[in-house]
C-alpha positions as CSV (number, residue, x, y, z in Angstrom):
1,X,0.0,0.0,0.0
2,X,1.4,3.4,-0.6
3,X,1.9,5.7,2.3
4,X,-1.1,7.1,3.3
5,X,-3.2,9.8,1.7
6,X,-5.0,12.0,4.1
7,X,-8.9,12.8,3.9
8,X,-8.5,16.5,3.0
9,X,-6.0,15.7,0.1
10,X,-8.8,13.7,-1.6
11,X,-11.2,16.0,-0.9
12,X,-8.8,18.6,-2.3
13,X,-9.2,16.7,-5.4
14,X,-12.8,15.6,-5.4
15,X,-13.5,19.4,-5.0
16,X,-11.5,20.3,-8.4
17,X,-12.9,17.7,-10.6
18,X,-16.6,18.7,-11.0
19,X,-17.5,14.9,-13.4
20,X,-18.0,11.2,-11.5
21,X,-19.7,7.7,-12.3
22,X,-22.4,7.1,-10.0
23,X,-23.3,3.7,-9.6
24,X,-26.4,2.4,-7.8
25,X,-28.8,-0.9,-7.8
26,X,-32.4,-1.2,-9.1
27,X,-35.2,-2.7,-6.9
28,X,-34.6,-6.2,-8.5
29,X,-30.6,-6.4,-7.9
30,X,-29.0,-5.1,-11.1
31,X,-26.7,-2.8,-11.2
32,X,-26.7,0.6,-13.1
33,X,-25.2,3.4,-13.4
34,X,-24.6,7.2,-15.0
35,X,-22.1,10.1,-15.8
36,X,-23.2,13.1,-13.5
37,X,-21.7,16.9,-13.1
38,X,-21.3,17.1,-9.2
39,X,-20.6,20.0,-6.4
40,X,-19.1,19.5,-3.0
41,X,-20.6,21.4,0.1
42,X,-20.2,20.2,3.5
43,X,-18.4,17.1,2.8
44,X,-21.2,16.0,0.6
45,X,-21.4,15.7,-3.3
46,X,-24.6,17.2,-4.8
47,X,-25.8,16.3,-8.8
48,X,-29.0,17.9,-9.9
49,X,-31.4,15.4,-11.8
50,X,-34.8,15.3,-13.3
51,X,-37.4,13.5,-10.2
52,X,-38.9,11.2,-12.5
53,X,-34.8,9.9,-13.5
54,X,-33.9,6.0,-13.3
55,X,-31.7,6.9,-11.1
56,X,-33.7,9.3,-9.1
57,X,-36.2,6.2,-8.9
58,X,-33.9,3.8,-7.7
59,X,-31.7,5.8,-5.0
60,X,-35.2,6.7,-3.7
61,X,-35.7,2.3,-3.5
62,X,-32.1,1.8,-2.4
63,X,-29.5,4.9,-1.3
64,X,-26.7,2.5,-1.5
65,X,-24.5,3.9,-3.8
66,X,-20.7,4.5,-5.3
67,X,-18.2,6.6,-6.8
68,X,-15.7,6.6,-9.1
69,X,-13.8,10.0,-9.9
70,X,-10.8,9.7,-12.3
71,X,-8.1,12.7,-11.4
72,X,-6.1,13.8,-15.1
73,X,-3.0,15.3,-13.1
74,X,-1.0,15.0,-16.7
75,X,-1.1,16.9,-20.2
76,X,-2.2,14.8,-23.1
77,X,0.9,14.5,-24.2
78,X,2.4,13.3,-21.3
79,X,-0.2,10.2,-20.4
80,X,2.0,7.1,-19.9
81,X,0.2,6.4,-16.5
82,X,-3.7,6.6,-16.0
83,X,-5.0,9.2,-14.2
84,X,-5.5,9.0,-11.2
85,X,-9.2,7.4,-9.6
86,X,-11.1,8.1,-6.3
87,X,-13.8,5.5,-5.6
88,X,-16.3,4.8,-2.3
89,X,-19.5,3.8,-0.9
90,X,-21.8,6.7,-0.2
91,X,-25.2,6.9,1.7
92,X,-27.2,9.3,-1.4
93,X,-30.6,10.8,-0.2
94,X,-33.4,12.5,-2.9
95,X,-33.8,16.0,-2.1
96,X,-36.2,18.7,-3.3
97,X,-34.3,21.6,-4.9
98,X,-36.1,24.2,-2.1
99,X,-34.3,22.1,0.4
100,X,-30.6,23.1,-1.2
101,X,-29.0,25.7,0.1
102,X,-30.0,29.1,-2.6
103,X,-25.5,29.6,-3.5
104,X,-25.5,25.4,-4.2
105,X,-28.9,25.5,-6.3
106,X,-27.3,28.5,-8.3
107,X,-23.9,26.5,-8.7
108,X,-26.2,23.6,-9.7
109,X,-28.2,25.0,-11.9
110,X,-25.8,27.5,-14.0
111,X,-26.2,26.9,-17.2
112,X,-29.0,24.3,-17.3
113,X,-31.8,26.6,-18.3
114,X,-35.7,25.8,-19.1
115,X,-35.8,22.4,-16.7
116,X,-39.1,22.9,-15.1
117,X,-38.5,20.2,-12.0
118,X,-35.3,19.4,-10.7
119,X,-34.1,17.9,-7.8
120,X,-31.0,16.8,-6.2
121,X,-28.8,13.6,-5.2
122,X,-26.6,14.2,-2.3
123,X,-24.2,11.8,-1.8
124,X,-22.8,11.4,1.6
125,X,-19.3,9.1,1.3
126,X,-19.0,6.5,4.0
127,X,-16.2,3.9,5.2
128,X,-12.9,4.7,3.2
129,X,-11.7,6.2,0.0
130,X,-10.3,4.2,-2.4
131,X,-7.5,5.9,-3.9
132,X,-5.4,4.9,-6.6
133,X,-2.3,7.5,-7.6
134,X,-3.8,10.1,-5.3
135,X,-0.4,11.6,-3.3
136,X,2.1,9.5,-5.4
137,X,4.5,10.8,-8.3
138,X,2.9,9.9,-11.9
139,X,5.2,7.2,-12.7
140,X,4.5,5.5,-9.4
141,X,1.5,4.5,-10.4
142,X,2.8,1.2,-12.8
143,X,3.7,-0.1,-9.1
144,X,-0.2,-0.9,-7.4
145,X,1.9,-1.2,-4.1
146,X,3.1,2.0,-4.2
147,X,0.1,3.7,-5.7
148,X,-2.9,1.9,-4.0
149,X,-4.1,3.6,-0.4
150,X,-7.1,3.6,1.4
151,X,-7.9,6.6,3.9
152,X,-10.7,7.0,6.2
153,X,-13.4,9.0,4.9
């Protein structure tokens, strides 16, 4: 395992990359999941979605969820190692958009215009990060000992 990454250093970069995979279960067992444009506030990560969405449906049925957020720390022309990935399990509750704070609903909703009903995900991590190059020099990362850490959420 590589030495250990600290909570606020992945938050650091969970906070500058603003795109993740969320994955989540339907009611019968199978998993699914989506792209979504996320914002951090509190320690939380908040995507705004439509209330009738799949996934909206099933996080309502099951708030079990994950993450995965890949970190580019490297040009294009430099990419000999993959970027870098944050991953965890998250608690995600189904909120109205009056119940978001008015700065996060405006951060949310720039540049999404004409959406008559929204809501939003908020997705409380929970257990450990799952880090994978986070802390660790690019070309550290062909060695999964050296590169691999997990850190208390």
């Amino acid at each position: 395992m590589a030495l250990p990454t600290t909570a606020d250093e992945v938050w650091h970069q969970i906070e500058k990359w603003p795109f993740a995979v969320l994955s989540f279960v339907t009611p019968e067992g199978e998993s699914r999941s989506a792209g979504v444009m996320y914002k951090v506030q509190g320690r939380a990560l908040h995507v705004v979605t439509g209330p009738d969405t799949w996934k909206t449906k099933h996080i309502r049925a099951n708030p079990n969820v994950s993450m995965t957020i890949t970190v580019s720390r490297l040009p294009i022309r430099v990419r000999q190692a993959p970027p870098a990935v944050i991953s965890f399990a998250g608690v995600a509750t189904v909120m109205d958009m009056d119940e978001v704070d008015s700065d996060l609903a405006r951060d949310l909703m720039r540049g999404v215009d004409g959406i008559a009903e929204t809501c939003v995900i908020r997705i409380v991590p929970v257990g450990n990060f799952v880090t994978y190059g986070i802390g660790v020099f690019p070309m550290k990362m062909r060695h999964p000992d050296q590169a691999l850490a997990r850190v208390a959420v």
